[in-house]
N, CA, C and O atoms as a GROMACS GRO file, in nm:
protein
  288
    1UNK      N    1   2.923   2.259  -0.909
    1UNK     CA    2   2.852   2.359  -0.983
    1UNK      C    3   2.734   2.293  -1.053
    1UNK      O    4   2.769   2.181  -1.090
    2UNK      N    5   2.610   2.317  -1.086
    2UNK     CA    6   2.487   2.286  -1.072
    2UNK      C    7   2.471   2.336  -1.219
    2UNK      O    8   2.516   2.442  -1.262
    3UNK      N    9   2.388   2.227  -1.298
    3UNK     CA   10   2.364   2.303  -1.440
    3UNK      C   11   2.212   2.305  -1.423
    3UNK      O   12   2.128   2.263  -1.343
    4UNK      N   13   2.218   2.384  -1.552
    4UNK     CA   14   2.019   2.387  -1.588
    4UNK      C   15   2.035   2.258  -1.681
    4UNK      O   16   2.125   2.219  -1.757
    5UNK      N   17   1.916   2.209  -1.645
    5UNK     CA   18   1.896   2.059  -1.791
    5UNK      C   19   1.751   2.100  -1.800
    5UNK      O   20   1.680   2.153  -1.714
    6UNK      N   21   1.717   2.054  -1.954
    6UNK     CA   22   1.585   2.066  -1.998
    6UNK      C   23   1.486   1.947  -1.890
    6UNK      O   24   1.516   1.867  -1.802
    7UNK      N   25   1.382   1.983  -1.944
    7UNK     CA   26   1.323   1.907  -1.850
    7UNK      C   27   1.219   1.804  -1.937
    7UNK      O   28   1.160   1.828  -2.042
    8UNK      N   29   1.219   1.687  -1.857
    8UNK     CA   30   1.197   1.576  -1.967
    8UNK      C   31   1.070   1.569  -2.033
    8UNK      O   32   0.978   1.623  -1.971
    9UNK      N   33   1.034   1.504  -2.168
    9UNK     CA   34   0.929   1.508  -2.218
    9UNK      C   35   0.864   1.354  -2.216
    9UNK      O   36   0.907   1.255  -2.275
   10UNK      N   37   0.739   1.367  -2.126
   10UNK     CA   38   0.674   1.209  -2.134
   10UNK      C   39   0.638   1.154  -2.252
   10UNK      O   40   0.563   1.214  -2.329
   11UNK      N   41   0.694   1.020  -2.279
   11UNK     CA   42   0.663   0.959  -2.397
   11UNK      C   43   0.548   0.890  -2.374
   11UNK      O   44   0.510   0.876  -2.258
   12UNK      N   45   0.478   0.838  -2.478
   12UNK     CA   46   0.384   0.777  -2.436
   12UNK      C   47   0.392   0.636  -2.354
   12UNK      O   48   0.303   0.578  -2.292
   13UNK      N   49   0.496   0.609  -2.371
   13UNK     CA   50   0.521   0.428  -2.287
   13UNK      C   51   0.555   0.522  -2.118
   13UNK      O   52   0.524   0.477  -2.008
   14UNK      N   53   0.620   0.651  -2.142
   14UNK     CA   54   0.640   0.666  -1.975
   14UNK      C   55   0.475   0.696  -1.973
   14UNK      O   56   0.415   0.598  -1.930
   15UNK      N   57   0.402   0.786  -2.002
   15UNK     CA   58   0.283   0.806  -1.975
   15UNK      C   59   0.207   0.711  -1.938
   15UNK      O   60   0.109   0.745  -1.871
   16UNK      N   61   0.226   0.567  -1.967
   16UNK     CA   62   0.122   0.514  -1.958
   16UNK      C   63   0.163   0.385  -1.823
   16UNK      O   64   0.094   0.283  -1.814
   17UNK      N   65   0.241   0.401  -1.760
   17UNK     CA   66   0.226   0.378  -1.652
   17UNK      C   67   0.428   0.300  -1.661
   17UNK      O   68   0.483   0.256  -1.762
   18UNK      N   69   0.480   0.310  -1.541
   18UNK     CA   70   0.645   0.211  -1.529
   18UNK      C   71   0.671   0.107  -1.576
   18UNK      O   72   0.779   0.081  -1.629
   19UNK      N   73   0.539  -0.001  -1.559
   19UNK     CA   74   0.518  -0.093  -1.585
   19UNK      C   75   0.461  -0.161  -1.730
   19UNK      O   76   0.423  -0.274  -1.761
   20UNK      N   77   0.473  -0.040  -1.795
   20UNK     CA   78   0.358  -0.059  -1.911
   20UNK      C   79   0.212  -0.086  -1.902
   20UNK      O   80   0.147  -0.123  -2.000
   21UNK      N   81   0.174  -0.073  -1.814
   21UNK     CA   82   0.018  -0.089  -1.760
   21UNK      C   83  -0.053   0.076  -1.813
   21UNK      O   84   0.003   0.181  -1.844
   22UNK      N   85  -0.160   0.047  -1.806
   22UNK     CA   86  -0.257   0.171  -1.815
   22UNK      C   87  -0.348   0.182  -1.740
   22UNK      O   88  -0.449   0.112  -1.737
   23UNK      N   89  -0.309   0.306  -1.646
   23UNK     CA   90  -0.376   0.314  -1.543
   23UNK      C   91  -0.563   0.361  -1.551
   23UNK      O   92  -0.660   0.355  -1.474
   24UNK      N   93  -0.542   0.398  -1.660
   24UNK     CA   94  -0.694   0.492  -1.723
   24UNK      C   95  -0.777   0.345  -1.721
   24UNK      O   96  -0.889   0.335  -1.671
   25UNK      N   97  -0.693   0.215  -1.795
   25UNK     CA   98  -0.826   0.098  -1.846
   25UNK      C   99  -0.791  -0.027  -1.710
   25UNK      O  100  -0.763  -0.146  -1.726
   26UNK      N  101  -0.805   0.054  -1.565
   26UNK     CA  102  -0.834  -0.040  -1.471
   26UNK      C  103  -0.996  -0.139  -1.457
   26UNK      O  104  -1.104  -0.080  -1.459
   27UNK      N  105  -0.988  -0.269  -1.444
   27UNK     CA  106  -1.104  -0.316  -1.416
   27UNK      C  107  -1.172  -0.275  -1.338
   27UNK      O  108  -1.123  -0.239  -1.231
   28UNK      N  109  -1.345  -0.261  -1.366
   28UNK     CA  110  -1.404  -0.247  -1.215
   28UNK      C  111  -1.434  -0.400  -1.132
   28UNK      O  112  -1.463  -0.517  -1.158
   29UNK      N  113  -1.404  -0.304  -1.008
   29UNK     CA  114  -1.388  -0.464  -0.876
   29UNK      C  115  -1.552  -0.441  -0.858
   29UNK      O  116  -1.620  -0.351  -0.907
   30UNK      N  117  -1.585  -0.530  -0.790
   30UNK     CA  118  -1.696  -0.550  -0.678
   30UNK      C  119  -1.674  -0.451  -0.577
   30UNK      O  120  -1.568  -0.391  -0.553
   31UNK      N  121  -1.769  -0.442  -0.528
   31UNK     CA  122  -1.814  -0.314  -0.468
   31UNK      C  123  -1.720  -0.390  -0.302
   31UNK      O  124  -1.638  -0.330  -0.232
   32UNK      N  125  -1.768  -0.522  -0.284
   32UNK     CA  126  -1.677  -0.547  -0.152
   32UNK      C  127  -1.559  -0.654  -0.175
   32UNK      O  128  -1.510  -0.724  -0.086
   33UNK      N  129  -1.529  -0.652  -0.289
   33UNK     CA  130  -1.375  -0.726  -0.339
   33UNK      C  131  -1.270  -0.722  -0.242
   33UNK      O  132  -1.216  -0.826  -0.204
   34UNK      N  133  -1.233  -0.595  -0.195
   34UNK     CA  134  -1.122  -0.545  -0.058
   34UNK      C  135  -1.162  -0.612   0.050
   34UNK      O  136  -1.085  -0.685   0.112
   35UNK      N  137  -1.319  -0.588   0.091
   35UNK     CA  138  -1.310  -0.695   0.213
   35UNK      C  139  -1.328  -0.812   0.200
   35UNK      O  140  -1.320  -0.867   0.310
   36UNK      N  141  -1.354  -0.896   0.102
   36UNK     CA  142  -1.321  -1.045   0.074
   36UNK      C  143  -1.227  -1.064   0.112
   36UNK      O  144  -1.199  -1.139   0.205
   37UNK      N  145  -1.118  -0.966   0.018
   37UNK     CA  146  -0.991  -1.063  -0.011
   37UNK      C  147  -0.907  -1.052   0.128
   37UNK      O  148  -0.838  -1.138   0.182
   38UNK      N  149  -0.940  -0.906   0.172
   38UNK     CA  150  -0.887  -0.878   0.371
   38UNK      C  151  -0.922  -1.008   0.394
   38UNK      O  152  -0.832  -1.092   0.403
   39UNK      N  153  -1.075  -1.052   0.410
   39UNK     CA  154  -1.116  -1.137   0.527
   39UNK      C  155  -1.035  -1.255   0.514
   39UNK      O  156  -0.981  -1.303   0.614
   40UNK      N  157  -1.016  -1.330   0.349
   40UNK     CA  158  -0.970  -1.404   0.309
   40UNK      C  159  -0.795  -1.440   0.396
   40UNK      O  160  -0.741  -1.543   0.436
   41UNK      N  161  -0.762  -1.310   0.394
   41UNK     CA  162  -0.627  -1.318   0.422
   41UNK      C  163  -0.615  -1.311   0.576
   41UNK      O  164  -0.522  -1.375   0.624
   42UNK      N  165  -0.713  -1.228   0.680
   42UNK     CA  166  -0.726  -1.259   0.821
   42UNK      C  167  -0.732  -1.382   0.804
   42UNK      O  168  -0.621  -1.435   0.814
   43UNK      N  169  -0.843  -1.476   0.775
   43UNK     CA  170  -0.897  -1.633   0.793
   43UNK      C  171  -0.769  -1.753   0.764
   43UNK      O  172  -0.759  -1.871   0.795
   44UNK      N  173  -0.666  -1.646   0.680
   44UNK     CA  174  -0.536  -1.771   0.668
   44UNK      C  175  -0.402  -1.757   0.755
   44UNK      O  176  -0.305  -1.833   0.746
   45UNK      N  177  -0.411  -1.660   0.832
   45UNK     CA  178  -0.370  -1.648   0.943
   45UNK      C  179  -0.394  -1.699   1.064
   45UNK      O  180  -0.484  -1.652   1.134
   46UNK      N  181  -0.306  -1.816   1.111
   46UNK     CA  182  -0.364  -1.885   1.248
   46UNK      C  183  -0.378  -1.846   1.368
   46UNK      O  184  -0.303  -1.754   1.401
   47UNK      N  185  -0.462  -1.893   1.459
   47UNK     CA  186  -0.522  -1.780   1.590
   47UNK      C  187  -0.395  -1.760   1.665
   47UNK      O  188  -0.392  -1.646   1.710
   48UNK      N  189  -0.271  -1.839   1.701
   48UNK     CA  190  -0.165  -1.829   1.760
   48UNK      C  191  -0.075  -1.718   1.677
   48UNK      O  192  -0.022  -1.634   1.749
   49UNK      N  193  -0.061  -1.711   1.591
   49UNK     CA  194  -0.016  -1.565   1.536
   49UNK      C  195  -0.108  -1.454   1.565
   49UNK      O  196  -0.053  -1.370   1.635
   50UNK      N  197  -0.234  -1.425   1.534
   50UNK     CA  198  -0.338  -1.326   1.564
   50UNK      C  199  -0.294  -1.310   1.751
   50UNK      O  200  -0.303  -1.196   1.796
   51UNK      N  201  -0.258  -1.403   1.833
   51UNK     CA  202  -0.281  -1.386   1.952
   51UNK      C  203  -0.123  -1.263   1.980
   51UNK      O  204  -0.099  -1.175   2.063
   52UNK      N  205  -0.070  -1.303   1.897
   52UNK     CA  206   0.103  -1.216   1.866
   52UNK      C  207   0.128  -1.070   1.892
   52UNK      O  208   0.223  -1.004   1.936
   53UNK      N  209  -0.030  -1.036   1.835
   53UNK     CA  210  -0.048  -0.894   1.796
   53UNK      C  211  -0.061  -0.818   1.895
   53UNK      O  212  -0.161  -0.850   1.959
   54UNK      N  213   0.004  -0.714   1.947
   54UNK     CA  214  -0.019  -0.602   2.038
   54UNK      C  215  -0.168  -0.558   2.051
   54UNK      O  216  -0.210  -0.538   1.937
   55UNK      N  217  -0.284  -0.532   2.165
   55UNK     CA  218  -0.340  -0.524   2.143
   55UNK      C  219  -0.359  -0.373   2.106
   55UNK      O  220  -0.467  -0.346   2.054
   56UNK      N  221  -0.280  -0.282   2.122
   56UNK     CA  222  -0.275  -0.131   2.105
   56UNK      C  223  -0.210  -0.136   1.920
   56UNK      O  224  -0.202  -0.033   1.853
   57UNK      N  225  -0.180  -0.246   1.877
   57UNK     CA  226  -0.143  -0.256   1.787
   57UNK      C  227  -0.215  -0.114   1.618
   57UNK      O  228  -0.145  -0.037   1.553
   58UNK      N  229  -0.313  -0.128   1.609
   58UNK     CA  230  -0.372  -0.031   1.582
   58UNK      C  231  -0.358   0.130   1.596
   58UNK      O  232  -0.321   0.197   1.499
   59UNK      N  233  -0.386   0.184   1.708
   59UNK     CA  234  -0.369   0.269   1.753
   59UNK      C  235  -0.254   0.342   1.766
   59UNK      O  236  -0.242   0.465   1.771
   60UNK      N  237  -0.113   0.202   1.774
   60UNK     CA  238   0.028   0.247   1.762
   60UNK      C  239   0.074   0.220   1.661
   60UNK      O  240   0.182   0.168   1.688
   61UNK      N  241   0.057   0.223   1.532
   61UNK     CA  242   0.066   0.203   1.397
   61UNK      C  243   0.252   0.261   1.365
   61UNK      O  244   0.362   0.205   1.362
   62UNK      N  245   0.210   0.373   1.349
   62UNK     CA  246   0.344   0.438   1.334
   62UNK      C  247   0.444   0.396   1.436
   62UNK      O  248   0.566   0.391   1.415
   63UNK      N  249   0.382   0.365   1.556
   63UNK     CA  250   0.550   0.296   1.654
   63UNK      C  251   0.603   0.197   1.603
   63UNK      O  252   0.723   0.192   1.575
   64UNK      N  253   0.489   0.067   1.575
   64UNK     CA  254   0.554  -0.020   1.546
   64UNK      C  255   0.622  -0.070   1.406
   64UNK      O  256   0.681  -0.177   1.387
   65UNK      N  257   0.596   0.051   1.300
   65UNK     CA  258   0.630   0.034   1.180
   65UNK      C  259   0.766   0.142   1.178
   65UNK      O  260   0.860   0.121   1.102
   66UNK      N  261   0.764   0.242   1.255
   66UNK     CA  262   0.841   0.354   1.199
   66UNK      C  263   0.910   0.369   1.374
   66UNK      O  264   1.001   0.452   1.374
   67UNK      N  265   0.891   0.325   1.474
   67UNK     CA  266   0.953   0.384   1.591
   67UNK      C  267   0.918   0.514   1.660
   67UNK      O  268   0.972   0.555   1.762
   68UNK      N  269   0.801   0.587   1.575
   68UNK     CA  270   0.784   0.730   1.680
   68UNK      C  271   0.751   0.692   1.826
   68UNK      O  272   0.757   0.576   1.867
   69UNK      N  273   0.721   0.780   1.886
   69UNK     CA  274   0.692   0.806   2.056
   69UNK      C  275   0.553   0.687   2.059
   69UNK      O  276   0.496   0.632   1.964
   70UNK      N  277   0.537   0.679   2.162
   70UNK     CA  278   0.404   0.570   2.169
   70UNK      C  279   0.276   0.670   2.205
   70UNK      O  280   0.283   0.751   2.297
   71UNK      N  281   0.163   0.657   2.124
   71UNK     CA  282   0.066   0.746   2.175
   71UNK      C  283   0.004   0.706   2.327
   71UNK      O  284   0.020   0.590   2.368
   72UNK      N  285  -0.058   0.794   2.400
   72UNK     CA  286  -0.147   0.736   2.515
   72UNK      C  287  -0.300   0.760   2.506
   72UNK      O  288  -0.375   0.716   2.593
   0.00000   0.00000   0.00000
């Protein structure tokens, strides 16, 4: 049997993020910060792993993470 419960009131520590972070006073990045730090992280990856990669790898995203049907 299923009750009614009130429904909760955000405090300010839940409001302001799980972690205690505040999401409102994020730093601003550099405009290409994301692809640095990508490239950064391709470039520490060795070519014998990169060679690993499916080349449909992309394209089949969801197969190889989740198992759906394979696109064609």
């Amino acid at each position: 049997m299923a009750t009614a419960t009130k429904p909760r009131r955000r405090t300010a520590k839940v409001a302001s993020g799980k972690n205690g972070s505040n999401p409102q006073a994020a730093p601003e990045f550099a405009a290409d910060s994301l692809e640095a730090e990508l490239s950064a992280i391709g470039r520490a990856v060795p070519i014998r792993q990169w060679a690993k990669v499916p080349a449909d790898y992309f394209a089949n995203l969801d197969r190889y993470l989740h198992g759906t049907p394979k696109k064609k």
